[in-house]
C-alpha positions, 0 to 999 in steps of 0.5 A, a space after each residue: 503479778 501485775 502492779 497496779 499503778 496509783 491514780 491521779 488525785 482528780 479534784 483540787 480537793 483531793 489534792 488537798 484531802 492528801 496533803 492534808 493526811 500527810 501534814 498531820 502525820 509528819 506534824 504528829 512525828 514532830 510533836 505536835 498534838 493535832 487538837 483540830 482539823 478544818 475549824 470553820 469559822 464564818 467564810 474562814 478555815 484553819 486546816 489543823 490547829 495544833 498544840 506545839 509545846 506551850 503554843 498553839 499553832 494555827 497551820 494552812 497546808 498547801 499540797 502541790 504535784 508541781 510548781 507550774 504555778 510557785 511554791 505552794 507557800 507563795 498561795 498564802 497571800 495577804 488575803 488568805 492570812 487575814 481569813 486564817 488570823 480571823 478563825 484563829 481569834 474566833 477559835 481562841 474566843 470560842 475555847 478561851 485560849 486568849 490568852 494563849 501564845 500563838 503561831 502560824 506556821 505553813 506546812 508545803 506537802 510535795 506530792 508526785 502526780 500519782 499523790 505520793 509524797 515527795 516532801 513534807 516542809 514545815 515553815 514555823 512562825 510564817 506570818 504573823 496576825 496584824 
């Protein structure tokens, strides 16, 4: 019987179609309740929003089959956390969750370059808005 070998994910939004899968599930085995994913607001997007015991938890994945160009932590730079603390006020406005405690956590997806994962790494509390 043939094996048919997994294909490479072609586009950078591929890529991250995968990562992101791969987060929500692993987060979902964590406990957290997925409330969200792909929130837009104005220029910004959150990947998934989350509900994580009492907080609500505003999540960028970053998914990467190697590190030629870093961690993928390292691709959430001053500029990207501005944009996602921004859709972060501009959801809590919009579904009255003000008053609400807050987090903004990172989630690294480690793929082969087949797409499989490799490693899934959740870092709470990332940064914080300013």
């Amino acid at each position: 019987m043939l094996r048919r070998r997994p294909r490479k994910p072609k586009t950078k939004q591929e890529l991250a179609r995968i990562g992101e899968d791969h987060a929500a599930r692993y987060l979902r085995s964590r406990g957290y309740r997925i409330l969200e994913r792909n929130f837009r607001a104005r220029s910004a997007e959150v990947d998934i929003i989350a509900g994580h015991k009492d907080t609500l938890v505003f999540i960028e994945v970053k998914a990467r089959s190697s590190n030629e160009f870093g961690e993928p932590r390292e691709a959430v730079t001053g500029w990207k956390q501005r944009r996602i603390v921004n859709a972060a006020r501009a959801y809590s406005a919009q579904r009255g969750a003000e008053e609400r405690s807050i987090r903004f956590d990172v989630v690294e997806v480690f793929l082969t370059p087949e797409g499989r994962v490799r490693k899934v790494a959740v870092i709470p509390d990332a940064f914080h808005a300013a």
